[in-house]
N, CA, C and O atoms as CSV, one atom per row, in Angstrom:
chain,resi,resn,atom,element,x,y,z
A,1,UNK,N,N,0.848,-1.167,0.000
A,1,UNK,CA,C,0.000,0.000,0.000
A,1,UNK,C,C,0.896,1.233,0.000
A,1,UNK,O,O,1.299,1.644,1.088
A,2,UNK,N,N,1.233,1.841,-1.089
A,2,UNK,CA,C,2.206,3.218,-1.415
A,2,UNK,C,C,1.667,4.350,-0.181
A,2,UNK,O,O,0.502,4.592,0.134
A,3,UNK,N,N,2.481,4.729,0.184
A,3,UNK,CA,C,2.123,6.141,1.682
A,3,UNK,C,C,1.606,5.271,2.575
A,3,UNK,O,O,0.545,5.655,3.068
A,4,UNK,N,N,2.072,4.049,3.006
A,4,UNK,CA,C,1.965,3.470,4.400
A,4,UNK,C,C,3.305,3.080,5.209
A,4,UNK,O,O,4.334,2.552,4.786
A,5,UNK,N,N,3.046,3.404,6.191
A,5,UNK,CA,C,4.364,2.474,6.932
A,5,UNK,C,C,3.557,2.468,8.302
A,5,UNK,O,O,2.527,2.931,8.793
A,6,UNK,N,N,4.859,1.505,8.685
A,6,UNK,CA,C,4.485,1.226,10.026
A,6,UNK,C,C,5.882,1.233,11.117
A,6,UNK,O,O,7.055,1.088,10.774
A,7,UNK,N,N,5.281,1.477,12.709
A,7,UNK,CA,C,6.557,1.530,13.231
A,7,UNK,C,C,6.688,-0.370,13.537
A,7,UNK,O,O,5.845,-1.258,13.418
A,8,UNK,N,N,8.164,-0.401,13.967
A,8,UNK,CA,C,8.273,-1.514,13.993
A,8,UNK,C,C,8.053,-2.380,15.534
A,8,UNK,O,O,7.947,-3.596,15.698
A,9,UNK,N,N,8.033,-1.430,16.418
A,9,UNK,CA,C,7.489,-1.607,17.530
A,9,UNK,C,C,6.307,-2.487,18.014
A,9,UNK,O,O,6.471,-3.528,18.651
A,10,UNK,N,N,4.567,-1.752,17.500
A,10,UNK,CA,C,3.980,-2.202,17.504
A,10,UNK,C,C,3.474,-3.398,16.624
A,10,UNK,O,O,2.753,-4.331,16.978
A,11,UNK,N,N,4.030,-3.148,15.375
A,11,UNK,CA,C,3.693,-4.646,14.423
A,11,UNK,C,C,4.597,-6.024,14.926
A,11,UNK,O,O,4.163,-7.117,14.562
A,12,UNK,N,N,6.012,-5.975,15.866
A,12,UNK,CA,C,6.287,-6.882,16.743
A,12,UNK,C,C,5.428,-7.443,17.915
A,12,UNK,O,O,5.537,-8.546,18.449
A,13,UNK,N,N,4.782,-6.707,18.124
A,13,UNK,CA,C,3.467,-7.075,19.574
A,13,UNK,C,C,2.523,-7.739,18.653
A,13,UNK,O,O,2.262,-8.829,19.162
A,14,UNK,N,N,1.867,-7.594,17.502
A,14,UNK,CA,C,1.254,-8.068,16.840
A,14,UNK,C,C,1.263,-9.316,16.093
A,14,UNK,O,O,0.444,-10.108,15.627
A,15,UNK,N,N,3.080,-9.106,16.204
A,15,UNK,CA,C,3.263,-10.539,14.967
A,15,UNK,C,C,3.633,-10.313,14.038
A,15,UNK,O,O,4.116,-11.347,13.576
A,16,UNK,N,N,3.751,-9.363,13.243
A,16,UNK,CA,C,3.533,-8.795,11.848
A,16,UNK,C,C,4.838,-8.532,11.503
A,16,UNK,O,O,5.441,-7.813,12.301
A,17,UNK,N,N,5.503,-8.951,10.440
A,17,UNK,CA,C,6.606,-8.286,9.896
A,17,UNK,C,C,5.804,-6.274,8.874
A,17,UNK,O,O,4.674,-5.806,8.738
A,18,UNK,N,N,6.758,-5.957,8.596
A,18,UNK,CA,C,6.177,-4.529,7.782
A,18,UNK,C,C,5.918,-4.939,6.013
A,18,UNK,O,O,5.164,-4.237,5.338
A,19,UNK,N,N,6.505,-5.911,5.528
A,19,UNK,CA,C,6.292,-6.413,4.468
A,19,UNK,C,C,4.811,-7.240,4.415
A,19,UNK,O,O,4.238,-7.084,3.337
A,20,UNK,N,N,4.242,-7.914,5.189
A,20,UNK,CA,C,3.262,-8.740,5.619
A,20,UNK,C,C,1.814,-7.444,5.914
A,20,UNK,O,O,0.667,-7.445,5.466
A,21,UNK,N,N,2.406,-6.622,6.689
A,21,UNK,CA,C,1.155,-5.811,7.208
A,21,UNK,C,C,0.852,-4.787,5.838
A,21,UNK,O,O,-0.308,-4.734,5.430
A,22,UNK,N,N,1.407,-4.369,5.479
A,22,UNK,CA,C,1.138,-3.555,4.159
A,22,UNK,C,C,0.195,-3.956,3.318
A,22,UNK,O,O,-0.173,-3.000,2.635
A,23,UNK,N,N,-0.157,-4.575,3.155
A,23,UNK,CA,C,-1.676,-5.100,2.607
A,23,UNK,C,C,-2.664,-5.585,2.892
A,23,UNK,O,O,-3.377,-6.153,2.065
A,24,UNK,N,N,-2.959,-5.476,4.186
A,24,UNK,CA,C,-4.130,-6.144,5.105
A,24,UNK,C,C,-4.917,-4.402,4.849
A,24,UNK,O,O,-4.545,-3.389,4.256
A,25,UNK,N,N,-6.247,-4.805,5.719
A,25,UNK,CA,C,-6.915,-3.621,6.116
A,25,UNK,C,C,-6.968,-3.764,7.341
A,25,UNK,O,O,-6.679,-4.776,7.979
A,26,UNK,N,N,-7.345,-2.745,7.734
A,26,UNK,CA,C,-7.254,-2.629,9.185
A,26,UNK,C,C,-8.543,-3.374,10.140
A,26,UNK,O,O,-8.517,-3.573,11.354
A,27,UNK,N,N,-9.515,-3.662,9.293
A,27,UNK,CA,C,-10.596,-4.980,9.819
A,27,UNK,C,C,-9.412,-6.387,9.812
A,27,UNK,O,O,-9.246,-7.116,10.790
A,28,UNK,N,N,-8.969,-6.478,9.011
A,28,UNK,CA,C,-8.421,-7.760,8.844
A,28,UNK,C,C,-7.268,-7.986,10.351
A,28,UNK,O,O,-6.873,-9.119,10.624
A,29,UNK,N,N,-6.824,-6.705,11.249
A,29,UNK,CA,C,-6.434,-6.736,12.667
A,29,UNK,C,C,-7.094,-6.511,13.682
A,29,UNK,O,O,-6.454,-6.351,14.722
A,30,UNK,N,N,-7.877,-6.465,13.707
A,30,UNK,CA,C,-9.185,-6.595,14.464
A,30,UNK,C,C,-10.479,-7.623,14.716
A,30,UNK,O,O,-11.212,-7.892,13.764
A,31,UNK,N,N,-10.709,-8.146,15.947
A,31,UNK,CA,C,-11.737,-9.474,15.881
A,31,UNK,C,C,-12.610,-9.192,14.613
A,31,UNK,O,O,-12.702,-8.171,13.931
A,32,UNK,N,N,-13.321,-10.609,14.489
A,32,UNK,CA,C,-14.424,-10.711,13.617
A,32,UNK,C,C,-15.488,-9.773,13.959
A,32,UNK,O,O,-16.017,-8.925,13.241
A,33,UNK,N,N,-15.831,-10.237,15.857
A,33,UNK,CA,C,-17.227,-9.674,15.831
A,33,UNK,C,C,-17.291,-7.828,16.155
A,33,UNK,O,O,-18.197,-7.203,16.706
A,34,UNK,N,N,-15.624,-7.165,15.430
A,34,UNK,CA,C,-15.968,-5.864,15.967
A,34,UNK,C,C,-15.972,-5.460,14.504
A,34,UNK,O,O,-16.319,-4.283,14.412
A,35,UNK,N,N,-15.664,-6.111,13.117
A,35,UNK,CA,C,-15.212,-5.731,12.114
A,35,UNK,C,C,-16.116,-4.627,11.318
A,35,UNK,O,O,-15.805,-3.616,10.689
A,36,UNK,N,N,-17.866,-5.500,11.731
A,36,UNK,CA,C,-18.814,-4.379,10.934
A,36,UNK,C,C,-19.326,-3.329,11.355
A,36,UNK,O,O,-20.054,-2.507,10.798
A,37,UNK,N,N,-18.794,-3.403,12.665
A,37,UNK,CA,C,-18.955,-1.533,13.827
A,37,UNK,C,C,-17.361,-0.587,13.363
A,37,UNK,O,O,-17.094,0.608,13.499
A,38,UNK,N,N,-16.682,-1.541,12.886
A,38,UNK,CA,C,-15.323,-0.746,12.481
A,38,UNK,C,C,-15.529,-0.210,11.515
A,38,UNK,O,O,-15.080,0.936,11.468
A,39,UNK,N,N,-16.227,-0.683,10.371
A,39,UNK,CA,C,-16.585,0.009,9.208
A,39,UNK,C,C,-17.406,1.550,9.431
A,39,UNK,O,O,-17.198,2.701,9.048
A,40,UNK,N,N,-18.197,1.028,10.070
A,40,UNK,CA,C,-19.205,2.268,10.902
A,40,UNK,C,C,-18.415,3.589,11.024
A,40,UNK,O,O,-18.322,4.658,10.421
A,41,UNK,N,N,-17.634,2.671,12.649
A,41,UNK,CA,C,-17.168,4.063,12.837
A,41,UNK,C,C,-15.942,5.042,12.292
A,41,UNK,O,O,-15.655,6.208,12.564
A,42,UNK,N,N,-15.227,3.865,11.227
A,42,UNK,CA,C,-14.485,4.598,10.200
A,42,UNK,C,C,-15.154,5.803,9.040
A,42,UNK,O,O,-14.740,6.940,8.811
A,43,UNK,N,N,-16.271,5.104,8.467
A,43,UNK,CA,C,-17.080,5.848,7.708
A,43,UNK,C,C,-17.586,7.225,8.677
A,43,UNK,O,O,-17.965,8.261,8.131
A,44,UNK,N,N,-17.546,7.113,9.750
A,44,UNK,CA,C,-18.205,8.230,10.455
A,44,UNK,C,C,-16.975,8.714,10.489
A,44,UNK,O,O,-16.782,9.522,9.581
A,45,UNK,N,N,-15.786,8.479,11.398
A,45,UNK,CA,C,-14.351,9.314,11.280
A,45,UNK,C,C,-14.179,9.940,10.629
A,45,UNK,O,O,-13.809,11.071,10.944
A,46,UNK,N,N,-14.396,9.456,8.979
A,46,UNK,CA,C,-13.960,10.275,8.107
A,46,UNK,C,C,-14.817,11.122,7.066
A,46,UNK,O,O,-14.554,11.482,5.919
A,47,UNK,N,N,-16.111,11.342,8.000
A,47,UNK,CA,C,-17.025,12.303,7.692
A,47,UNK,C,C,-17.014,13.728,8.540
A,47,UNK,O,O,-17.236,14.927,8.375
A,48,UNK,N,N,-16.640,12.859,9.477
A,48,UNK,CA,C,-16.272,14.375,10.409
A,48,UNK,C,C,-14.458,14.570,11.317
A,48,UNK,O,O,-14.133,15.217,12.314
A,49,UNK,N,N,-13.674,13.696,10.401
A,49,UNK,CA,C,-12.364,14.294,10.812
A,49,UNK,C,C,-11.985,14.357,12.399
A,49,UNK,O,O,-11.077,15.170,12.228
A,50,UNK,N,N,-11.969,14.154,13.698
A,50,UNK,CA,C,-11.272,14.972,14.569
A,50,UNK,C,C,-9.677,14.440,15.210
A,50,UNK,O,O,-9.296,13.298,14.956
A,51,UNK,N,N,-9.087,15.090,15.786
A,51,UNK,CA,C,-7.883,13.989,16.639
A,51,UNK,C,C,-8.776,13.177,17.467
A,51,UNK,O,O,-9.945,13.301,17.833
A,52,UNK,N,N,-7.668,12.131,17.683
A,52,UNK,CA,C,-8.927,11.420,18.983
A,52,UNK,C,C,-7.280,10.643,19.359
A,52,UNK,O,O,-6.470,9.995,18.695
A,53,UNK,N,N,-7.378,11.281,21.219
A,53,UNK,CA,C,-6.314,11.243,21.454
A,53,UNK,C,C,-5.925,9.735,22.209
A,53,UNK,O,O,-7.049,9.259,22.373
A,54,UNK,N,N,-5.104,8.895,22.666
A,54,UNK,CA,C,-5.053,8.029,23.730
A,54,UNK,C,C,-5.513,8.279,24.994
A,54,UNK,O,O,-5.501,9.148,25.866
A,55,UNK,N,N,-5.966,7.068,24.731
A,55,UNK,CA,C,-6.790,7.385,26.900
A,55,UNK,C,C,-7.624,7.579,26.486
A,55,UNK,O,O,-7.404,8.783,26.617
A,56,UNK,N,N,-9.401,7.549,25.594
A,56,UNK,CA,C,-10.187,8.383,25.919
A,56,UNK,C,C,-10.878,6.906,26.389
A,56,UNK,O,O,-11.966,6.754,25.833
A,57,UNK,N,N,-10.628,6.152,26.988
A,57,UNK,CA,C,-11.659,5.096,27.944
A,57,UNK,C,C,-12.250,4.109,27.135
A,57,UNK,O,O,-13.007,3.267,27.619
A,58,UNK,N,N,-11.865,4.161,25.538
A,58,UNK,CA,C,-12.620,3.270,25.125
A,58,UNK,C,C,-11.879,1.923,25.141
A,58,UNK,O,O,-10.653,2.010,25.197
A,59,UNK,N,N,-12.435,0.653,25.101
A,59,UNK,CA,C,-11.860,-0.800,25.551
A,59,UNK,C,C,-11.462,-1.167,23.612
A,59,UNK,O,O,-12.341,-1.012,22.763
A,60,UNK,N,N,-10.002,-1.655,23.242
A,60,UNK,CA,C,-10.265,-1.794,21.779
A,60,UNK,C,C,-8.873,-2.935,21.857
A,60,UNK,O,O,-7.845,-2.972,22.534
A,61,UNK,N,N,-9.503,-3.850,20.720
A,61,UNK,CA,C,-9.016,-5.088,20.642
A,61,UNK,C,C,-7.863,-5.086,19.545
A,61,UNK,O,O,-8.199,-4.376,18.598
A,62,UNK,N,N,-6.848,-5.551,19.411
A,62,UNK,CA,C,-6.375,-6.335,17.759
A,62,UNK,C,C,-6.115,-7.521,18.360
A,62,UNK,O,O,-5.952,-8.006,19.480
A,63,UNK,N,N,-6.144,-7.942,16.700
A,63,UNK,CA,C,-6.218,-9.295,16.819
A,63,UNK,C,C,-4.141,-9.510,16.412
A,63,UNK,O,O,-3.581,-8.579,15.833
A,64,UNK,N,N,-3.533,-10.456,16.713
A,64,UNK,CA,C,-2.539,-10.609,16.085
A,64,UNK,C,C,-2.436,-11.859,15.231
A,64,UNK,O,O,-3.327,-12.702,15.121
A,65,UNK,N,N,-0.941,-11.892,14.484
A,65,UNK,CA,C,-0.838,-12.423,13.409
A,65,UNK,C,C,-1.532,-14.274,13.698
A,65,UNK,O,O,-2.264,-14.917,12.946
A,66,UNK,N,N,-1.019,-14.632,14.879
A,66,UNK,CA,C,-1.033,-15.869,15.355
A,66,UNK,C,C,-2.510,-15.998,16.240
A,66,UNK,O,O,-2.575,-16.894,17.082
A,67,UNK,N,N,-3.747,-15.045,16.023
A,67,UNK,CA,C,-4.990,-15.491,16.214
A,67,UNK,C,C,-5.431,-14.610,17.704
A,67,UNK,O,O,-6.622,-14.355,17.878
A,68,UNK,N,N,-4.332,-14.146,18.809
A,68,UNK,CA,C,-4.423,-13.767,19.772
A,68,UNK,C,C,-5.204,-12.422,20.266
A,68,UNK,O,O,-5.042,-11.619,19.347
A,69,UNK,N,N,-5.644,-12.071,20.853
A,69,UNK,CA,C,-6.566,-10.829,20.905
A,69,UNK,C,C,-5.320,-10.239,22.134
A,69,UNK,O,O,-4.793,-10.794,23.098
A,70,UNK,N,N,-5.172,-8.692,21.463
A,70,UNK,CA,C,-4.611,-7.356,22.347
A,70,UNK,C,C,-5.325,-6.679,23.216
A,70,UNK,O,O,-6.304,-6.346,22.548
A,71,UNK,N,N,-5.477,-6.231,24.346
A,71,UNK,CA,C,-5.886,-5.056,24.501
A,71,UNK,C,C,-4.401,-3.838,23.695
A,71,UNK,O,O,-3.178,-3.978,23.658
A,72,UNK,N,N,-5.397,-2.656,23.139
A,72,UNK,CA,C,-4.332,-1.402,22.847
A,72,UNK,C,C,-4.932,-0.381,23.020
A,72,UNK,O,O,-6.100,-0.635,23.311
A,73,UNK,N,N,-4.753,0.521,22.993
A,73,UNK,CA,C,-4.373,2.056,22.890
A,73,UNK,C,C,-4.539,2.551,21.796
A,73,UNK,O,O,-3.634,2.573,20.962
A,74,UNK,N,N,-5.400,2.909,21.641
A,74,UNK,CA,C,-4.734,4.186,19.849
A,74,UNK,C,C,-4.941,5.474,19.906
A,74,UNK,O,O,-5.737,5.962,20.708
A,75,UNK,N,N,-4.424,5.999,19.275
A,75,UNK,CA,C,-4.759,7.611,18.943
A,75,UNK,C,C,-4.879,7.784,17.406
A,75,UNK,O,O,-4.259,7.068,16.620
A,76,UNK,N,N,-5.864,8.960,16.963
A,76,UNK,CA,C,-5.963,8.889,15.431
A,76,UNK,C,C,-5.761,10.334,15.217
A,76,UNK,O,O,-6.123,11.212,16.000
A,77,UNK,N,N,-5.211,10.494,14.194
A,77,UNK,CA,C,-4.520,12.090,13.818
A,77,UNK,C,C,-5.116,12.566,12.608
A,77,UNK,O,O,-4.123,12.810,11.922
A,78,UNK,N,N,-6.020,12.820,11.989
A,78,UNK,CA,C,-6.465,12.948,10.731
A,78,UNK,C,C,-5.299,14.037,9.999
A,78,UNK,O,O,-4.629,14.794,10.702
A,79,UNK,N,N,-5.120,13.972,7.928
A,79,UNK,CA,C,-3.928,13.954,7.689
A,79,UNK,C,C,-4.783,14.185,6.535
A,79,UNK,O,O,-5.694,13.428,6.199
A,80,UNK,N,N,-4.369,15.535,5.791
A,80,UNK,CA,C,-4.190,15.729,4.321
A,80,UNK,C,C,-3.282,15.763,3.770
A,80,UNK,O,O,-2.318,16.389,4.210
A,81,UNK,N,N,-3.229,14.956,2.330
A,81,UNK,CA,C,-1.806,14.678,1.588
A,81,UNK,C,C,-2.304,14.826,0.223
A,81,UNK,O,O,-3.406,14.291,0.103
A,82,UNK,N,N,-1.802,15.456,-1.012
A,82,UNK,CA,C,-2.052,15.645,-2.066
A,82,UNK,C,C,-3.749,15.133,-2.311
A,82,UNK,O,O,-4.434,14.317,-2.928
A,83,UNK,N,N,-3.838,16.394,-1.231
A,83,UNK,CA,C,-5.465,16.447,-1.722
A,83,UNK,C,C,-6.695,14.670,-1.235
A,83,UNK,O,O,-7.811,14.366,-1.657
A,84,UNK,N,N,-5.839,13.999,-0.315
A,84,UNK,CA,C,-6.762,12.904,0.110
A,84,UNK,C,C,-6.449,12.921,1.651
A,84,UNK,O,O,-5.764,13.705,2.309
A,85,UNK,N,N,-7.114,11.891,1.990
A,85,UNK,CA,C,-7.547,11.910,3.680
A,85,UNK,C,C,-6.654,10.650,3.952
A,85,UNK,O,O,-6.392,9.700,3.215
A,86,UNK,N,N,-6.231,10.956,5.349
A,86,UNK,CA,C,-5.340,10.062,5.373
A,86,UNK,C,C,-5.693,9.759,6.801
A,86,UNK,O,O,-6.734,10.310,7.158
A,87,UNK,N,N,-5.131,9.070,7.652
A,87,UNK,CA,C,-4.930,8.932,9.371
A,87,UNK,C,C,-3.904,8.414,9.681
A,87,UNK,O,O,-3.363,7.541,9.002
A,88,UNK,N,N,-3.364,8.963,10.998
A,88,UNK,CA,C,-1.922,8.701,11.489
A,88,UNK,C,C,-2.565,8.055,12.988
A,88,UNK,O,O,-3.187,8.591,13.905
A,89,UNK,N,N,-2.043,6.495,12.728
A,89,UNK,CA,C,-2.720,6.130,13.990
A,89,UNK,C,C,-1.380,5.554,14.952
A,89,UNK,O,O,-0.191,5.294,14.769
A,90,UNK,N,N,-1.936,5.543,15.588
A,90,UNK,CA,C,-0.408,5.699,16.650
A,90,UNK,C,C,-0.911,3.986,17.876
A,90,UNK,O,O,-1.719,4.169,18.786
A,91,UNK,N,N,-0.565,3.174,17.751
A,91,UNK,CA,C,-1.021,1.754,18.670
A,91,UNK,C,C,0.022,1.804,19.526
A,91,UNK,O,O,1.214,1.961,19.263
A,92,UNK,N,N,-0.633,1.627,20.802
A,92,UNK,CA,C,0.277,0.884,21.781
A,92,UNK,C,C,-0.600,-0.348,22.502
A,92,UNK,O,O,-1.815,-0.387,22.700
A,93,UNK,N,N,0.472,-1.384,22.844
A,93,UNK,CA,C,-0.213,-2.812,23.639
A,93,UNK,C,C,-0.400,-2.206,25.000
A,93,UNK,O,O,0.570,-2.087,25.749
A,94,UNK,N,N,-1.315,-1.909,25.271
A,94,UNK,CA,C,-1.614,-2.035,26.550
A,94,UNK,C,C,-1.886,-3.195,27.803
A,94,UNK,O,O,-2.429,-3.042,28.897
A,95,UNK,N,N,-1.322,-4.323,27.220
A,95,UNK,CA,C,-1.775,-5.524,28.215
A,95,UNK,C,C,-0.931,-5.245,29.407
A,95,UNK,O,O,-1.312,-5.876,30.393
A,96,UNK,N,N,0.205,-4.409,29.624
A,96,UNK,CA,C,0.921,-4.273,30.902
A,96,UNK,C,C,0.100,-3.264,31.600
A,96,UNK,O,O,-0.477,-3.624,32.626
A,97,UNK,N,N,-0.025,-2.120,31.209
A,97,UNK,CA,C,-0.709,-1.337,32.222
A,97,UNK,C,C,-2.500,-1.695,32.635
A,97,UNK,O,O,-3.099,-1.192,33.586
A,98,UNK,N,N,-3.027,-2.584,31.731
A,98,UNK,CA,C,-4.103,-3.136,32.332
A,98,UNK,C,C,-3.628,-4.568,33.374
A,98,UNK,O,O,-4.645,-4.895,33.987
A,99,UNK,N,N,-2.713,-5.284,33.670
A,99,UNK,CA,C,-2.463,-5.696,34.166
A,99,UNK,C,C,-2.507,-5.099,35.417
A,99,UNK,O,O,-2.978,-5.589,36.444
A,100,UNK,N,N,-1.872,-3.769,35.238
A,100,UNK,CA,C,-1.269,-2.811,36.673
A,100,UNK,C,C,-2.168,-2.743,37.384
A,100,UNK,O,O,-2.174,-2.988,38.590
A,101,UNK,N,N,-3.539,-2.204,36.333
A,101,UNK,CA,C,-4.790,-1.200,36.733
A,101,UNK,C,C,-5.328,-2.513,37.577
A,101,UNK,O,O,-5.598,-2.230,38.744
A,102,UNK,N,N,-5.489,-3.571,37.300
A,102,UNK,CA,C,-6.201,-4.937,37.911
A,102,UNK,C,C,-5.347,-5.224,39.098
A,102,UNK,O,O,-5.992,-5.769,39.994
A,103,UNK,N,N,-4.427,-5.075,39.300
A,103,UNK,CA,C,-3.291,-5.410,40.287
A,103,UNK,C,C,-3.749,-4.234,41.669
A,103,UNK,O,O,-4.176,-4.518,42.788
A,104,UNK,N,N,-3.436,-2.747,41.004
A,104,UNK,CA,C,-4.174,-1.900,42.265
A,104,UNK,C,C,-5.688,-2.060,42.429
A,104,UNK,O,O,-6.179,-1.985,43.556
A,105,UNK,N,N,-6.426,-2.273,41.379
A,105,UNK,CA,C,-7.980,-2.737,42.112
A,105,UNK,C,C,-8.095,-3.952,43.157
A,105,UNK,O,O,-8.948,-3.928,44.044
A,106,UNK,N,N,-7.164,-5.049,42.999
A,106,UNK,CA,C,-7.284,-6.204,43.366
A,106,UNK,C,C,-6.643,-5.649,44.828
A,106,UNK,O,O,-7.086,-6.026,45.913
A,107,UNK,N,N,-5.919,-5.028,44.732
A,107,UNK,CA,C,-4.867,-4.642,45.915
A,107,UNK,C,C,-5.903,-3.369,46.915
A,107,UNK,O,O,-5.799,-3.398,48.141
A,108,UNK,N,N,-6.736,-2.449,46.320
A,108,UNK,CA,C,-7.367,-1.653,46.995
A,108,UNK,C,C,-8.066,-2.517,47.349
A,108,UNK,O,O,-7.374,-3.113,48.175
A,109,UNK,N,N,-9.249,-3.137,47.267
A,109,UNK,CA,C,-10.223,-4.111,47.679
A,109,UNK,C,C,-9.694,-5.089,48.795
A,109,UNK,O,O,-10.423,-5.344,49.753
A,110,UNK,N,N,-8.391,-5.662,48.682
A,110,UNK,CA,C,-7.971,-5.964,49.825
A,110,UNK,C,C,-7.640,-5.411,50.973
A,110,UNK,O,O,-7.675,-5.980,52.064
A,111,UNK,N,N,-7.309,-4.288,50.766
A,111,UNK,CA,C,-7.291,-2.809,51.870
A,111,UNK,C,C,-8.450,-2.656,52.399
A,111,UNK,O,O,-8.499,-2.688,53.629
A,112,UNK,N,N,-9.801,-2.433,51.569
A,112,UNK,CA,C,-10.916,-2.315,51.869
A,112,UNK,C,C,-11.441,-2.991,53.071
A,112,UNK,O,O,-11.987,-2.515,54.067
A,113,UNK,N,N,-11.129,-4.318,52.727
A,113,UNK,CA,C,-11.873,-5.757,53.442
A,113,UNK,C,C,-10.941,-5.333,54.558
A,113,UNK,O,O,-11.421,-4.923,55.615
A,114,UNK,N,N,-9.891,-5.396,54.412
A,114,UNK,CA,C,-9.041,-5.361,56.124
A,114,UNK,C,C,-9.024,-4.221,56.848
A,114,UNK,O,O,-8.523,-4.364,57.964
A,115,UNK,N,N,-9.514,-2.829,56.505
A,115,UNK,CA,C,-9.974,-2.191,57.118
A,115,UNK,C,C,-11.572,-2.530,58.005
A,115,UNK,O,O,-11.982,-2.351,59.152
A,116,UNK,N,N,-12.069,-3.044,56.865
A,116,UNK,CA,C,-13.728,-3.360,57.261
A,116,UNK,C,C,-13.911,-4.641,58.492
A,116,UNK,O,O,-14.999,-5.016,58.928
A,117,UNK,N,N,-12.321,-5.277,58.979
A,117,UNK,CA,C,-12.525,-6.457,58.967
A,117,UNK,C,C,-11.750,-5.891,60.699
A,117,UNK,O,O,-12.195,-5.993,61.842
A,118,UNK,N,N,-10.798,-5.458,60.304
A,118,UNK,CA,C,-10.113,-5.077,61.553
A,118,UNK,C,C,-10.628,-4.652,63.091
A,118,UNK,O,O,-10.939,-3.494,63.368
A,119,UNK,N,N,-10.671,-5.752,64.042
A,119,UNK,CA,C,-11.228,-4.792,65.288
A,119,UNK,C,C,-11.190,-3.723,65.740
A,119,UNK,O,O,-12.216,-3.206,66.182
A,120,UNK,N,N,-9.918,-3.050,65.756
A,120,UNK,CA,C,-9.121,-1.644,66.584
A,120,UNK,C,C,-10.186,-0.745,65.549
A,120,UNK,O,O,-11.074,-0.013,65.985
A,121,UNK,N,N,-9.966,-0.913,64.446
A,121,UNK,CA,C,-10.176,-0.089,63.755
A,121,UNK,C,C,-8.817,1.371,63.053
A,121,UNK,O,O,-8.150,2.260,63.581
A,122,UNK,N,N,-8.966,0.992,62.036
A,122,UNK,CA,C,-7.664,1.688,61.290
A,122,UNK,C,C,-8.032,2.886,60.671
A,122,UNK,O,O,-8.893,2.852,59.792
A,123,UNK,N,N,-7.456,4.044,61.029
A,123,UNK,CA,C,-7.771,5.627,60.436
A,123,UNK,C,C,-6.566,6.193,59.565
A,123,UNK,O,O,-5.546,6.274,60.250
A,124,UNK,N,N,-6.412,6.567,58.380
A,124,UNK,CA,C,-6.372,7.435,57.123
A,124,UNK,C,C,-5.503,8.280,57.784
A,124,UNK,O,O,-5.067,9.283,57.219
C-alpha cells in the first residue's frame, strides 16, 4: 500500500513483519465480531475528521498475526496529503498497564476488606 508504513514496535506485539502488514486492512487486525462496527465508525471518522487522542476510555481489541486478541491504545490524527484523507494512527499494547490497573484494584479491595474487617479499627 504506497504512503503506508508502520513503526516496527507495535507490528512486533502483533506478529507482523512490515512487508506482511502492508496489505491487510485494518478490519483484517481486528476481531471478527468488531469488524462491521469498524466500518461504521471509520465511515463516520472520516465524515467528520477529529484527533482522537489516547486514553479516551474506550476498551479496543487487535487481533494478532497468530490469532491472539490485544488489549491497545490508539490515537488517530487525521492527515491531508495531495489532496486525500489520510490517518496517522499511533497503537500501543496495553496488556501491561491493564495488568497494573487490575493489580491496584485487586490490591485496593484488599485494603478495603481489612480495614472493614479489623477490630481496633484503622484511620487514614
Amino acid at each position: 500500500m504506497q504512503g503506508t508504513s508502520f513503526s516496527p514496535t507495535p507490528l512486533h506485539s502483533i506478529g507482523y513483519a512490515e512487508d506482511e502488514i502492508a496489505g491487510l486492512t485494518v478490519e483484517m487486525l481486528i476481531p471478527a465480531r468488531y469488524r462491521t462496527s469498524h466500518i461504521q465508525h471509520r465511515d463516520n471518522f472520516f465524515s467528520r475528521p477529529e484527533k482522537r487522542t489516547m486514553g479516551n476510555g474506550r476498551e479496543l481489541v487487535a487481533l494478532s498475526r497468530d490469532g491472539r486478541e490485544l488489549p491497545v491504545d490508539i490515537s488517530l490524527s487525521p492527515l491531508q496529503a495531495q489532496g486525500h484523507p489520510y490517518v496517522l494512527i499511533t497503537m500501543v499494547d496495553a496488556t501491561r498497564r491493564r495488568q497494573t490497573e487490575n493489580a491496584l484494584r485487586t490490591s485496593e479491595e484488599r485494603l478495603r476488606l481489612a480495614k472493614h474487617a479489623a477490630d481496633l479499627g484503622i484511620f487514614d
